[in-house]
PDB file of the backbone (N, CA, C, O) and the ligand in Angstrom, with CONECT records:
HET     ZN  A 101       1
ATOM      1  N   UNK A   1      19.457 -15.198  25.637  1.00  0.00           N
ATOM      2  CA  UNK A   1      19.823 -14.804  24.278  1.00  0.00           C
ATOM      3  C   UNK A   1      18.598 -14.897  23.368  1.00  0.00           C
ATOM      4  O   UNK A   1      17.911 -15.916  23.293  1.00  0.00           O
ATOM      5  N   UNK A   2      18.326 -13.594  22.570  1.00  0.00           N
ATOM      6  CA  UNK A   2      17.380 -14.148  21.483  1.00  0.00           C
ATOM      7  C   UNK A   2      17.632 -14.684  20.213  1.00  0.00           C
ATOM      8  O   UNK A   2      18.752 -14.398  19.791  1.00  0.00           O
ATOM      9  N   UNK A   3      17.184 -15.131  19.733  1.00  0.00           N
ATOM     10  CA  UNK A   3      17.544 -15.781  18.320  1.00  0.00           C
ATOM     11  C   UNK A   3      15.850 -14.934  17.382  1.00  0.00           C
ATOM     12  O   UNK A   3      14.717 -14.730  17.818  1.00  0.00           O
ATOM     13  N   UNK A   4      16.328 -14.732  16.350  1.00  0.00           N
ATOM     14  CA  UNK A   4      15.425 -14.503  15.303  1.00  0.00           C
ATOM     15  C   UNK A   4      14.988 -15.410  14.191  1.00  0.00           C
ATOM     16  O   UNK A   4      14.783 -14.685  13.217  1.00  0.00           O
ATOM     17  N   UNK A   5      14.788 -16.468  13.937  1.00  0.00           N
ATOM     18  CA  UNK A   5      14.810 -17.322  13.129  1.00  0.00           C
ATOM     19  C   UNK A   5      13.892 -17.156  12.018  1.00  0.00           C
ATOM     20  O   UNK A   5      13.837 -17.835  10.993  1.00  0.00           O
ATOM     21  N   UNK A   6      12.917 -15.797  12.482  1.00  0.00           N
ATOM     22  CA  UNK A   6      11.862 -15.718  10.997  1.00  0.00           C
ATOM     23  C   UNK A   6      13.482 -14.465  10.346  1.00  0.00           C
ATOM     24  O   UNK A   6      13.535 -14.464   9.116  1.00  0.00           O
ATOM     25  N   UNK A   7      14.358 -13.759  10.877  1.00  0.00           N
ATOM     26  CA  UNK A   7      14.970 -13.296  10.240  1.00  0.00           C
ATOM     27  C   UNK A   7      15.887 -13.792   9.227  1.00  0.00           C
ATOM     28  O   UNK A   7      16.262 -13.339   8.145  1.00  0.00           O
ATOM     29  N   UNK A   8      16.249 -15.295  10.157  1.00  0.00           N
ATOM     30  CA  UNK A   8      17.279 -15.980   9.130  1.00  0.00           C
ATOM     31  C   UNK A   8      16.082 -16.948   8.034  1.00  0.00           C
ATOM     32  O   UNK A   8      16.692 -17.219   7.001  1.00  0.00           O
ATOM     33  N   UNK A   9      15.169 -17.299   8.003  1.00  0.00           N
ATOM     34  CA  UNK A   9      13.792 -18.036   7.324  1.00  0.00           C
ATOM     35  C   UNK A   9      13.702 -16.619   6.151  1.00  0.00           C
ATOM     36  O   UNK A   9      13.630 -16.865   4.947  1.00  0.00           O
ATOM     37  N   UNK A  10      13.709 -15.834   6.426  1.00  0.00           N
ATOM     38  CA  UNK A  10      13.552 -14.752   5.301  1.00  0.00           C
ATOM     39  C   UNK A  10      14.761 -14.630   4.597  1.00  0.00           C
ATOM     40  O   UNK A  10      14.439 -14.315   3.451  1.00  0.00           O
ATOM     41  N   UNK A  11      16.342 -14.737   4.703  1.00  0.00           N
ATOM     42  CA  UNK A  11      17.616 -14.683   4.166  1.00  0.00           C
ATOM     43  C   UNK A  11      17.785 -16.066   3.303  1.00  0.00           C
ATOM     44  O   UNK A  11      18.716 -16.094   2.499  1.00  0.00           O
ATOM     45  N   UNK A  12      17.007 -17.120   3.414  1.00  0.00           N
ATOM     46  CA  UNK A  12      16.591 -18.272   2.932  1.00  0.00           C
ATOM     47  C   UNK A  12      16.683 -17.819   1.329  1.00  0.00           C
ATOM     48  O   UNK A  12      15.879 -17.031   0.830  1.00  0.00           O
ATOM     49  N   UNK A  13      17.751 -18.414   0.620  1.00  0.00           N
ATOM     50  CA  UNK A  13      17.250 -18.334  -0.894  1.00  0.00           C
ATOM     51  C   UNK A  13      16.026 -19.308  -1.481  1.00  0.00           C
ATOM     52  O   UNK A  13      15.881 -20.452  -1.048  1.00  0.00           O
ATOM     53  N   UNK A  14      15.140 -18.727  -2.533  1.00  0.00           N
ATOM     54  CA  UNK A  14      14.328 -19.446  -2.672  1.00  0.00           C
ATOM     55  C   UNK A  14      14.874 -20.814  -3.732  1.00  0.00           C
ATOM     56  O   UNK A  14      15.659 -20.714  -4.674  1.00  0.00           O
ATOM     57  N   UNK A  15      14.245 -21.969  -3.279  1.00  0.00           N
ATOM     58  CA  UNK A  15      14.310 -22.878  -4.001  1.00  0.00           C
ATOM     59  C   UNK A  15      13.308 -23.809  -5.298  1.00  0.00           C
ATOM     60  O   UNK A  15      12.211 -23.288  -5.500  1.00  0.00           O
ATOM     61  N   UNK A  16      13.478 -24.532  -5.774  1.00  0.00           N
ATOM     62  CA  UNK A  16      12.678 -24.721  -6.935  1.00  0.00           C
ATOM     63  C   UNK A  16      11.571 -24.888  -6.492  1.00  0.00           C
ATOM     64  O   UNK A  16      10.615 -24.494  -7.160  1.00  0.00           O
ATOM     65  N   UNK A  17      11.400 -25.405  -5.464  1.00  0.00           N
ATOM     66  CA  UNK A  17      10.120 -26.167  -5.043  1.00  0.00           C
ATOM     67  C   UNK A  17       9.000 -24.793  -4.290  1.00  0.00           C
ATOM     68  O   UNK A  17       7.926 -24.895  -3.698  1.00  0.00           O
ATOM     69  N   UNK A  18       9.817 -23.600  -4.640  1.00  0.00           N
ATOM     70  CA  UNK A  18       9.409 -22.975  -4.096  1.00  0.00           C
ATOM     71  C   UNK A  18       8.596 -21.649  -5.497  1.00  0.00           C
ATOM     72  O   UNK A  18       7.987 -20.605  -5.261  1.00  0.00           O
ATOM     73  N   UNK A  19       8.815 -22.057  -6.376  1.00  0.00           N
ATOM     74  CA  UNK A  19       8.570 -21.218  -7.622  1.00  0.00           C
ATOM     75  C   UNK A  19       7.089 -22.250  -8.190  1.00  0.00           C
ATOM     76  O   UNK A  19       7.038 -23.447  -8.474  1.00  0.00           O
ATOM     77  N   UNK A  20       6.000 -21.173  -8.191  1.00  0.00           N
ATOM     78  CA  UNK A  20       5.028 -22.053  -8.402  1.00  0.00           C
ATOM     79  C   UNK A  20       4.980 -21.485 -10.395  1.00  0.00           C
ATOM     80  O   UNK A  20       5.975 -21.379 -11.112  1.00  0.00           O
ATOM     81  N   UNK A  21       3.440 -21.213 -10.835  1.00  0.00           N
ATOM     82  CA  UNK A  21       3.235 -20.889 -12.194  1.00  0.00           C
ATOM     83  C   UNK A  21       3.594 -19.481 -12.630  1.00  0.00           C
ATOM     84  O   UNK A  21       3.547 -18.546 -11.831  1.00  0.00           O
ATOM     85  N   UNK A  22       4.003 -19.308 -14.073  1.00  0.00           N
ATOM     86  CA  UNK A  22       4.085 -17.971 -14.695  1.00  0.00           C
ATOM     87  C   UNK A  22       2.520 -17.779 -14.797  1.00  0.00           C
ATOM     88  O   UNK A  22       1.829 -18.474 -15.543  1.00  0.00           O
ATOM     89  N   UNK A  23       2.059 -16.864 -14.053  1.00  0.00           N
ATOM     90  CA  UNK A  23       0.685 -16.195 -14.562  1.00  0.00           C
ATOM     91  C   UNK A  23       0.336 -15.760 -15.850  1.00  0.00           C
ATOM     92  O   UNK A  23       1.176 -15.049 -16.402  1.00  0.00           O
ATOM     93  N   UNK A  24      -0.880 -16.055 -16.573  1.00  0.00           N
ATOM     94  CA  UNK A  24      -1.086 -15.802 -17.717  1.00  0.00           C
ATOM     95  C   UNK A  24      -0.804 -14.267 -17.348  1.00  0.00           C
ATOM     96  O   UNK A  24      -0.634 -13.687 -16.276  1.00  0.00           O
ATOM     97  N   UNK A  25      -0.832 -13.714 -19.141  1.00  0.00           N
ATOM     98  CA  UNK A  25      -0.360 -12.141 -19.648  1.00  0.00           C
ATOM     99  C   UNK A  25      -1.399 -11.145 -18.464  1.00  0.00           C
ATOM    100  O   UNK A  25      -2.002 -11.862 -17.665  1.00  0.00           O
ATOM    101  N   UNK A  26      -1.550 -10.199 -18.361  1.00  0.00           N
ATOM    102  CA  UNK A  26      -2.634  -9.601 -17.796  1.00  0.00           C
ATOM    103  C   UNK A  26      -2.965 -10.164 -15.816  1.00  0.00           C
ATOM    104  O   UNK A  26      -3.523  -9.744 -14.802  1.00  0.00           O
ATOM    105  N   UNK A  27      -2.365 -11.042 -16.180  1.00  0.00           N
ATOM    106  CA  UNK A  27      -2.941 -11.632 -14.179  1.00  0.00           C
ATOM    107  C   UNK A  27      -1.333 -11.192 -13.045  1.00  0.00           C
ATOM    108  O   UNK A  27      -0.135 -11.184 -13.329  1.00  0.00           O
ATOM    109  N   UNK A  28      -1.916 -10.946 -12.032  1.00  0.00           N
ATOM    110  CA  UNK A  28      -1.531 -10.577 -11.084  1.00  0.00           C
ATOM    111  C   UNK A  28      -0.116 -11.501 -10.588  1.00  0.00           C
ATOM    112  O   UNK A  28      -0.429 -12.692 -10.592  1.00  0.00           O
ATOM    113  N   UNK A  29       1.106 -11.333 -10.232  1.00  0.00           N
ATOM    114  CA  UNK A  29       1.749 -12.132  -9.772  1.00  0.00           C
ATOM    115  C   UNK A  29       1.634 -12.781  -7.883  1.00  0.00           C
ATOM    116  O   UNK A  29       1.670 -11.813  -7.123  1.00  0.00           O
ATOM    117  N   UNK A  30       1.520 -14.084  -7.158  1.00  0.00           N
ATOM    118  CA  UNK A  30       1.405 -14.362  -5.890  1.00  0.00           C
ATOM    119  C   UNK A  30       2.858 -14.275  -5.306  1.00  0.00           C
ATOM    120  O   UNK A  30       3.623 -15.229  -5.447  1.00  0.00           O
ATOM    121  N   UNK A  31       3.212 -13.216  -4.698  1.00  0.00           N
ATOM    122  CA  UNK A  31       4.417 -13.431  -4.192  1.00  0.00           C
ATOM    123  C   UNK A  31       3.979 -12.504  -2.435  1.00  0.00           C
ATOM    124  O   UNK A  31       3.918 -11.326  -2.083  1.00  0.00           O
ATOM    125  N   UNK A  32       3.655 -14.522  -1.416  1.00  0.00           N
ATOM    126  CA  UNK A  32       3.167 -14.012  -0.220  1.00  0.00           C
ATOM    127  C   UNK A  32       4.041 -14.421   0.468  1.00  0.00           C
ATOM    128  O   UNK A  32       3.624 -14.673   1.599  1.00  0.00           O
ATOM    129  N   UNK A  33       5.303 -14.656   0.302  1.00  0.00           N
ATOM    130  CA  UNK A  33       6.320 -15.361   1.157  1.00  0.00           C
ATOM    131  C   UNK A  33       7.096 -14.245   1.358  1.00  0.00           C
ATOM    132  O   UNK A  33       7.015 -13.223   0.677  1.00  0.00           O
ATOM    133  N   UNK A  34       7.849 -14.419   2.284  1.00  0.00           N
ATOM    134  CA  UNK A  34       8.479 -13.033   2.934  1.00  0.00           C
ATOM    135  C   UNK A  34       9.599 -13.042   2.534  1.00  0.00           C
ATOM    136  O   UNK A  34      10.066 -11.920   2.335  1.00  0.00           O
ATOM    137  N   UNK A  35      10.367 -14.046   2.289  1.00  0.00           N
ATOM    138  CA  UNK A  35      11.702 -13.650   1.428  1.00  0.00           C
ATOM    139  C   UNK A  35      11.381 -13.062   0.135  1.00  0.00           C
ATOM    140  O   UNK A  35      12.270 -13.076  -0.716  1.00  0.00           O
ATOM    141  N   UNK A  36      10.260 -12.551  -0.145  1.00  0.00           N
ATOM    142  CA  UNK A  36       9.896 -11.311  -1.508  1.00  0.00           C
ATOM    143  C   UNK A  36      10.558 -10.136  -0.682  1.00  0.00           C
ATOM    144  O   UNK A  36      11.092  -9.316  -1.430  1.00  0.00           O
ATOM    145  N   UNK A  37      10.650  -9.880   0.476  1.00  0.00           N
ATOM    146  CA  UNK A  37      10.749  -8.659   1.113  1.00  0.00           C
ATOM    147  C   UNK A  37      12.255  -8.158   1.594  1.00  0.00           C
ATOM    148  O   UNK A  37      12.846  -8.450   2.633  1.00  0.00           O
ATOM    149  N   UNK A  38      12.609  -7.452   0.688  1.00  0.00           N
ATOM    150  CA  UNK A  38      14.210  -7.030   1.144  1.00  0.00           C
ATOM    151  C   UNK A  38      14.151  -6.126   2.579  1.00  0.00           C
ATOM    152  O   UNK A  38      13.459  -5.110   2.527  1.00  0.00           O
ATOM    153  N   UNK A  39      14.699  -6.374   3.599  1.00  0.00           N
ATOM    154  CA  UNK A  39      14.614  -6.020   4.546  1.00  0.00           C
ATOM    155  C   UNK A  39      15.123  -4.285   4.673  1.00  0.00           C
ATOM    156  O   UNK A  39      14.545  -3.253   4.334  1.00  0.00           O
ATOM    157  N   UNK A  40      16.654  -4.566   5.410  1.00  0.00           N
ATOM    158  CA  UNK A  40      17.255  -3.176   4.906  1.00  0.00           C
ATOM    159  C   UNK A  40      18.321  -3.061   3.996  1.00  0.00           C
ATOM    160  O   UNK A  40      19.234  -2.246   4.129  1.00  0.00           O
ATOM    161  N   UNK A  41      18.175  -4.190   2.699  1.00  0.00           N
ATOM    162  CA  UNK A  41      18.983  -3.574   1.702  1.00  0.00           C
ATOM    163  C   UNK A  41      17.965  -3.608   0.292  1.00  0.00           C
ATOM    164  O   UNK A  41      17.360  -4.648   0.032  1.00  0.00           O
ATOM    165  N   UNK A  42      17.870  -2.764  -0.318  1.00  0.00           N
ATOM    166  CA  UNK A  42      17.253  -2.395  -1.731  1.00  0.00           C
ATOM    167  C   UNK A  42      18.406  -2.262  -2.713  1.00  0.00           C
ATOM    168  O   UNK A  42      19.586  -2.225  -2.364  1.00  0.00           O
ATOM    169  N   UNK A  43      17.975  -2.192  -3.972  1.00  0.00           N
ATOM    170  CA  UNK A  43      18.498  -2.053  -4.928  1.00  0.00           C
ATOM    171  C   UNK A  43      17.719  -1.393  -6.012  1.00  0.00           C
ATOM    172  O   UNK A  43      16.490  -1.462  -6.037  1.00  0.00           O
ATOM    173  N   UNK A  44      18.360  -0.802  -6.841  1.00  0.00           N
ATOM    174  CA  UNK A  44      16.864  -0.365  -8.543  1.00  0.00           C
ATOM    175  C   UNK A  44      16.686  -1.627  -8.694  1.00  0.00           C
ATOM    176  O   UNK A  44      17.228  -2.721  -8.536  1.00  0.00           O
ATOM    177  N   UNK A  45      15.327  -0.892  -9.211  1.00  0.00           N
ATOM    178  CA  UNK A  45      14.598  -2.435  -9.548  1.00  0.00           C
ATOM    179  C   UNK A  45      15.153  -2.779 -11.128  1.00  0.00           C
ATOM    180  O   UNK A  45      15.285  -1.799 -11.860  1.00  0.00           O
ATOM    181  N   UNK A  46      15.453  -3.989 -11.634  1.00  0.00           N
ATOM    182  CA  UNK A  46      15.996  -4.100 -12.882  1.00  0.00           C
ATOM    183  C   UNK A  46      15.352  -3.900 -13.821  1.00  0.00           C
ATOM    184  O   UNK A  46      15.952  -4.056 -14.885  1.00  0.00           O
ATOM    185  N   UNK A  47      13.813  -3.457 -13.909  1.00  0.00           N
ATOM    186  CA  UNK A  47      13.133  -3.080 -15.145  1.00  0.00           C
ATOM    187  C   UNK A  47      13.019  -1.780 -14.919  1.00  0.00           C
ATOM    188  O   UNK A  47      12.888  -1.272 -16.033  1.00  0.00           O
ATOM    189  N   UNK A  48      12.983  -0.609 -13.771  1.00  0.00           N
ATOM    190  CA  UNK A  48      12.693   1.010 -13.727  1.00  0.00           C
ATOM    191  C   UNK A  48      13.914   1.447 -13.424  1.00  0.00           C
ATOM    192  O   UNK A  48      14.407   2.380 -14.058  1.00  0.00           O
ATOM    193  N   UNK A  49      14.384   1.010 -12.703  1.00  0.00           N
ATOM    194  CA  UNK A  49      15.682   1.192 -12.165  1.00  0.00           C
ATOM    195  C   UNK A  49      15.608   2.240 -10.733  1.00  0.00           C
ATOM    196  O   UNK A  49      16.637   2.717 -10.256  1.00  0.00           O
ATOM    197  N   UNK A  50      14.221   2.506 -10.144  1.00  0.00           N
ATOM    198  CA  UNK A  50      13.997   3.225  -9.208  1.00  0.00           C
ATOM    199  C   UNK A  50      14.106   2.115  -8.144  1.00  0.00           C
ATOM    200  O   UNK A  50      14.220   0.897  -8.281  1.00  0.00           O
ATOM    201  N   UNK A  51      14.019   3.090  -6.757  1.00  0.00           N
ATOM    202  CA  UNK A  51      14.619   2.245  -5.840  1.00  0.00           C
ATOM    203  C   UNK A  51      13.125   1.076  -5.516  1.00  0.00           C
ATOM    204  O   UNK A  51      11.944   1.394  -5.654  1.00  0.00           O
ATOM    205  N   UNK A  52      13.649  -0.259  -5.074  1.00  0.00           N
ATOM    206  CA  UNK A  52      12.819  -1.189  -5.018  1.00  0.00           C
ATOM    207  C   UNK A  52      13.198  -2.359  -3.742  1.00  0.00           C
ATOM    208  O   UNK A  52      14.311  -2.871  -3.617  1.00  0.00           O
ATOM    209  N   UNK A  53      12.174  -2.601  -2.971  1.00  0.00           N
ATOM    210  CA  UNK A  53      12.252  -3.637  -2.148  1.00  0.00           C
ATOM    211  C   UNK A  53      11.863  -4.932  -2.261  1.00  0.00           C
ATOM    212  O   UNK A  53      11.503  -5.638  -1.319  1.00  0.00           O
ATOM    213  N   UNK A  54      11.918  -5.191  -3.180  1.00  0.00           N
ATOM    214  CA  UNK A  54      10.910  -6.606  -3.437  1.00  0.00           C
ATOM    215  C   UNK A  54      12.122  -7.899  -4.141  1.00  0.00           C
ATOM    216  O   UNK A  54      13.105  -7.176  -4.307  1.00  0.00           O
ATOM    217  N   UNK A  55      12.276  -8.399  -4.307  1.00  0.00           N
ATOM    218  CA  UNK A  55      13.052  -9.508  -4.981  1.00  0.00           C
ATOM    219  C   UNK A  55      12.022 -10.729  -5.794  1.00  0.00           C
ATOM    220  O   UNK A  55      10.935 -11.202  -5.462  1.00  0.00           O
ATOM    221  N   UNK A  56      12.814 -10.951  -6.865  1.00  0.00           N
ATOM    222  CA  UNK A  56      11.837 -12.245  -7.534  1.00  0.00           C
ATOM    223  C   UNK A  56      12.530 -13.708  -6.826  1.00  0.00           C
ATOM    224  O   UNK A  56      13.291 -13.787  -5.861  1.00  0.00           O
ATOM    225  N   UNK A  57      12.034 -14.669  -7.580  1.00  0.00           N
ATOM    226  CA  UNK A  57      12.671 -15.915  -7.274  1.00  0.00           C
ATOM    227  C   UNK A  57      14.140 -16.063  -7.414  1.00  0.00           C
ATOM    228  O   UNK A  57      14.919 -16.569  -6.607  1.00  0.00           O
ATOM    229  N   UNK A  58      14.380 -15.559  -8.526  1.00  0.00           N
ATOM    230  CA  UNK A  58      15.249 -15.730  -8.895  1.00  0.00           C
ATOM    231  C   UNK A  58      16.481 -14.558  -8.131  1.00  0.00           C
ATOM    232  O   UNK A  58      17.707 -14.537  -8.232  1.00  0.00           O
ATOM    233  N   UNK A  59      15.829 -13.945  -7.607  1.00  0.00           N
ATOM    234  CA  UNK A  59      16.884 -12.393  -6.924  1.00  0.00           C
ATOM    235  C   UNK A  59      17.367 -11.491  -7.188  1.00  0.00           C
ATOM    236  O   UNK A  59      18.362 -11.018  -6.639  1.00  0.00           O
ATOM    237  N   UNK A  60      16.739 -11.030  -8.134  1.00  0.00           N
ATOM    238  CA  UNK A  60      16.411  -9.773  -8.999  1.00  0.00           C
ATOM    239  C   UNK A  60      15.730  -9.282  -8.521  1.00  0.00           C
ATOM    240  O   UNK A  60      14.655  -9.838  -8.294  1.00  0.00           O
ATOM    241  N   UNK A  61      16.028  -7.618  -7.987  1.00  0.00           N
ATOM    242  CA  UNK A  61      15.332  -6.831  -7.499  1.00  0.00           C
ATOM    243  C   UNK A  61      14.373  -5.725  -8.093  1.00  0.00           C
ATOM    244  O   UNK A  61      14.746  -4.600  -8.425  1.00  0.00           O
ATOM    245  N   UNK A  62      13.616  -6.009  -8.144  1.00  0.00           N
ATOM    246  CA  UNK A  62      11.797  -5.877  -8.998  1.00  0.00           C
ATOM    247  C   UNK A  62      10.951  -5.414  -8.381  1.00  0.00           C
ATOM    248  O   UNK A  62      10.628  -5.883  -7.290  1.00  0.00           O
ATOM    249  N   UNK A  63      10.257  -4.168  -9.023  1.00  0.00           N
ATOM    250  CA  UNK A  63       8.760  -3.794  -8.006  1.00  0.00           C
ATOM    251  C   UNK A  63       7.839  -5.137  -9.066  1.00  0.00           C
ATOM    252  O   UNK A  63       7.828  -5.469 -10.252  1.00  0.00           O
ATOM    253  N   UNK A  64       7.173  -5.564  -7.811  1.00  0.00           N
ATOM    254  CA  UNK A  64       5.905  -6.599  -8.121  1.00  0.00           C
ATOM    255  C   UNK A  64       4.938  -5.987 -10.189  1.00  0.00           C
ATOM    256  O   UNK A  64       4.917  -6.473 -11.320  1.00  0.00           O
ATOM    257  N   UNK A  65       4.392  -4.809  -9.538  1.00  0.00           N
ATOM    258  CA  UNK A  65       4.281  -4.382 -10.633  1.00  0.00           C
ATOM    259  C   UNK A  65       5.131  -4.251 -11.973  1.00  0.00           C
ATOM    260  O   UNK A  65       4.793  -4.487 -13.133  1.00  0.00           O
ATOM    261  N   UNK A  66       6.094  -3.892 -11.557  1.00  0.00           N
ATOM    262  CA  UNK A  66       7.151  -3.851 -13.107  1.00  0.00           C
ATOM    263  C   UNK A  66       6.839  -5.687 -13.661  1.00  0.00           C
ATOM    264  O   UNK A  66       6.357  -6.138 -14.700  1.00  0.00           O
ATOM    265  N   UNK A  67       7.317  -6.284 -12.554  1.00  0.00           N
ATOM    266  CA  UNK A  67       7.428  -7.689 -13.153  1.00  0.00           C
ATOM    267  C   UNK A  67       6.158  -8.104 -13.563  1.00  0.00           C
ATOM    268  O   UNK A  67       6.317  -9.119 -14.240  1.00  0.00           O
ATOM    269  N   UNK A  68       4.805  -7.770 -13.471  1.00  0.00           N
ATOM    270  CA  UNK A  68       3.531  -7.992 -13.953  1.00  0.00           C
ATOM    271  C   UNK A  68       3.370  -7.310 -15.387  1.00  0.00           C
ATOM    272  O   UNK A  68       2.922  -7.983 -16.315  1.00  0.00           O
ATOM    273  N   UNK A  69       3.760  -5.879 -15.583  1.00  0.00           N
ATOM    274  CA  UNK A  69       4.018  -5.333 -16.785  1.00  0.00           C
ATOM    275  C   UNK A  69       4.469  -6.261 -17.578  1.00  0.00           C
ATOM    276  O   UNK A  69       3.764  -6.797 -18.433  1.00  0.00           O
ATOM    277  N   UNK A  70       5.993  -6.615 -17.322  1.00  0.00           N
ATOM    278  CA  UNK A  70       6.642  -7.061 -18.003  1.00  0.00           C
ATOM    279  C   UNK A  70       6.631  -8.572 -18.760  1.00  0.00           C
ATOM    280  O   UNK A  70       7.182  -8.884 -19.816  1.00  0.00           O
ATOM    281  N   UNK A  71       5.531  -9.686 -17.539  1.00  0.00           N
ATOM    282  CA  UNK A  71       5.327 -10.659 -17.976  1.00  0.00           C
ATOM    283  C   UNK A  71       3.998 -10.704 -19.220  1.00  0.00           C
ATOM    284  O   UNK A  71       3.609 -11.633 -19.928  1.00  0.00           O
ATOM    285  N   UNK A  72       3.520  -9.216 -19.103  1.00  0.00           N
ATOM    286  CA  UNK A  72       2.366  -8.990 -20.317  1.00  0.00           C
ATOM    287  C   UNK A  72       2.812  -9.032 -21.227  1.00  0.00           C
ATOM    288  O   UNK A  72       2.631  -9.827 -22.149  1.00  0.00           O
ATOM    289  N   UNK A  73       3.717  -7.883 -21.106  1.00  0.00           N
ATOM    290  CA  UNK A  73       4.936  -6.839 -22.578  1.00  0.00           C
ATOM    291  C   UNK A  73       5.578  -8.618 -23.270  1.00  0.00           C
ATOM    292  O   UNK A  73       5.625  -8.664 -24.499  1.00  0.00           O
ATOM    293  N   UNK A  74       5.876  -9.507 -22.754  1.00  0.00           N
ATOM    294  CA  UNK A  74       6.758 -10.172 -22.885  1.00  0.00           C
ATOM    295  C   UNK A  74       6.347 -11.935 -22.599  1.00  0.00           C
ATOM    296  O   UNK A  74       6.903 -12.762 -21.877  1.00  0.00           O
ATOM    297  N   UNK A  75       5.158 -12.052 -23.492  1.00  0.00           N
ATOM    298  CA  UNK A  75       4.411 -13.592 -23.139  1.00  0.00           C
ATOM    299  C   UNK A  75       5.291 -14.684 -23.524  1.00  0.00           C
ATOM    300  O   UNK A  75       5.278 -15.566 -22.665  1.00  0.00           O
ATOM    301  N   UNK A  76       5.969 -14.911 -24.403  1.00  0.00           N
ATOM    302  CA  UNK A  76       7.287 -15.868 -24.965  1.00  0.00           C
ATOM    303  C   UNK A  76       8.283 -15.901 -23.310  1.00  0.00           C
ATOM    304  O   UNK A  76       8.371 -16.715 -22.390  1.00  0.00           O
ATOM    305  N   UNK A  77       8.852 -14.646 -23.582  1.00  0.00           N
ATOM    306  CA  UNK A  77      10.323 -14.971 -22.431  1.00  0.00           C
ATOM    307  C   UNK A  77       9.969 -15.316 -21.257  1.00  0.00           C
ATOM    308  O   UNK A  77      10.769 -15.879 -20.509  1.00  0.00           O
ATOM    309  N   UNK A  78       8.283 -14.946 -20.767  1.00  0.00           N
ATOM    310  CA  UNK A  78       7.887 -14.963 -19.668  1.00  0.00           C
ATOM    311  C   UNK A  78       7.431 -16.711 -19.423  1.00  0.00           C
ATOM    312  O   UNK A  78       7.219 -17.295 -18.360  1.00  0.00           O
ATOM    313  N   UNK A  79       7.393 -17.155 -20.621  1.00  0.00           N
ATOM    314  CA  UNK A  79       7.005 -18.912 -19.667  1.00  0.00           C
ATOM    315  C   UNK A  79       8.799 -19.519 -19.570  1.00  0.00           C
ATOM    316  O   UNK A  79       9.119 -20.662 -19.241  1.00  0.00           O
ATOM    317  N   UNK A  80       9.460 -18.746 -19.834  1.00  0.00           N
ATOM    318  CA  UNK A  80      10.530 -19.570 -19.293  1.00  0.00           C
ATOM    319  C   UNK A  80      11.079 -19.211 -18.134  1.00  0.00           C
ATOM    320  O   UNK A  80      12.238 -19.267 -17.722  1.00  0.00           O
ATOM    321  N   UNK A  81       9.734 -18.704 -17.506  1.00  0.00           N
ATOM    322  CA  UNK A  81       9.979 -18.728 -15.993  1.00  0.00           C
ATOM    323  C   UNK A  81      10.491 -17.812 -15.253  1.00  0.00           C
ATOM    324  O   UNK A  81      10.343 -18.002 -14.045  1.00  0.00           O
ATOM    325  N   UNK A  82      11.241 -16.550 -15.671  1.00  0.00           N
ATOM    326  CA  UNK A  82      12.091 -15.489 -14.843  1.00  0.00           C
ATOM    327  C   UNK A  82      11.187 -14.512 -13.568  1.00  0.00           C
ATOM    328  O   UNK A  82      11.601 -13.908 -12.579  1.00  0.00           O
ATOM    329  N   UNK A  83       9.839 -14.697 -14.122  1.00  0.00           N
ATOM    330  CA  UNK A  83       8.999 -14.023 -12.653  1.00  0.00           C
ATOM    331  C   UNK A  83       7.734 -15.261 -12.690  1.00  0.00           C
ATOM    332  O   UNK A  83       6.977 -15.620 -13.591  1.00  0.00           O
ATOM    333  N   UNK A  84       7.865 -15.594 -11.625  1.00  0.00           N
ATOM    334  CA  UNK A  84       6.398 -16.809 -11.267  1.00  0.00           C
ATOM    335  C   UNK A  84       6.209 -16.635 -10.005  1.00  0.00           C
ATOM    336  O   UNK A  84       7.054 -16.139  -9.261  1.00  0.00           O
ATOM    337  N   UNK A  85       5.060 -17.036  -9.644  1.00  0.00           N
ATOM    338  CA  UNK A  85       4.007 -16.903  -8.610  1.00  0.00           C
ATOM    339  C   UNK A  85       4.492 -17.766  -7.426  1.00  0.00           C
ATOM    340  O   UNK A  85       5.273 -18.682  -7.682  1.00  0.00           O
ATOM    341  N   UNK A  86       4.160 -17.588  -6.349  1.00  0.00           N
ATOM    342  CA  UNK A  86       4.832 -18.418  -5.289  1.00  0.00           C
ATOM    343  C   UNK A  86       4.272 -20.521  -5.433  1.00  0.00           C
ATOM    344  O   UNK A  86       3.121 -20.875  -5.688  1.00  0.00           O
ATOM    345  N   UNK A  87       4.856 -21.005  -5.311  1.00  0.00           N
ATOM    346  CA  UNK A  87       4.200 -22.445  -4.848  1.00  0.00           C
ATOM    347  C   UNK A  87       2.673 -22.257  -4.148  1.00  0.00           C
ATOM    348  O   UNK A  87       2.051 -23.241  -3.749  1.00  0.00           O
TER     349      UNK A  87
HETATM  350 ZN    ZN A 101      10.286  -1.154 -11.150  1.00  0.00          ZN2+
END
């Protein structure tokens, strides 16, 4: 029998310890962990609304970029944490 265990390691919700810093305005977000990566289900992304594979911490489905835009557009709402960089 095989078992997949990086499949179920990726279905893993992320946890606190797992949400590192909000990147200053202008900087790049680190999201190198693979539960960023929606496998075969997508959704619009919640800021374009085009189709998107990526998920934040929180599980909101986001192109990387939108959420970098958006933590510029938006320096206040953005330190309370809704897109941050991996641990
Ligand atoms: Zn988008």
């Amino acid at each position: 029998m095989t078992t997949r265990p990086a499949r179920s390691a990726a279905r893993r919700p992320f946890m606190e310890k797992d949400c590192g810093d909000v990147p200053p305005p202008g900087a790049l977000l680190i999201w190198r962990d693979s539960r960023h990566y929606l496998h075969e289900d997508s959704g619009p992304c919640v800021l374009c609304r085009k189709p998107a594979h990526l998920r934040s911490h929180a599980g909101e489905t986001v192109h990387k970029a939108c959420a970098e835009i958006w933590l510029t557009a938006h320096p206040l709402e953005a330190r309370l944490g809704r897109f941050v960089s991996d641990a």
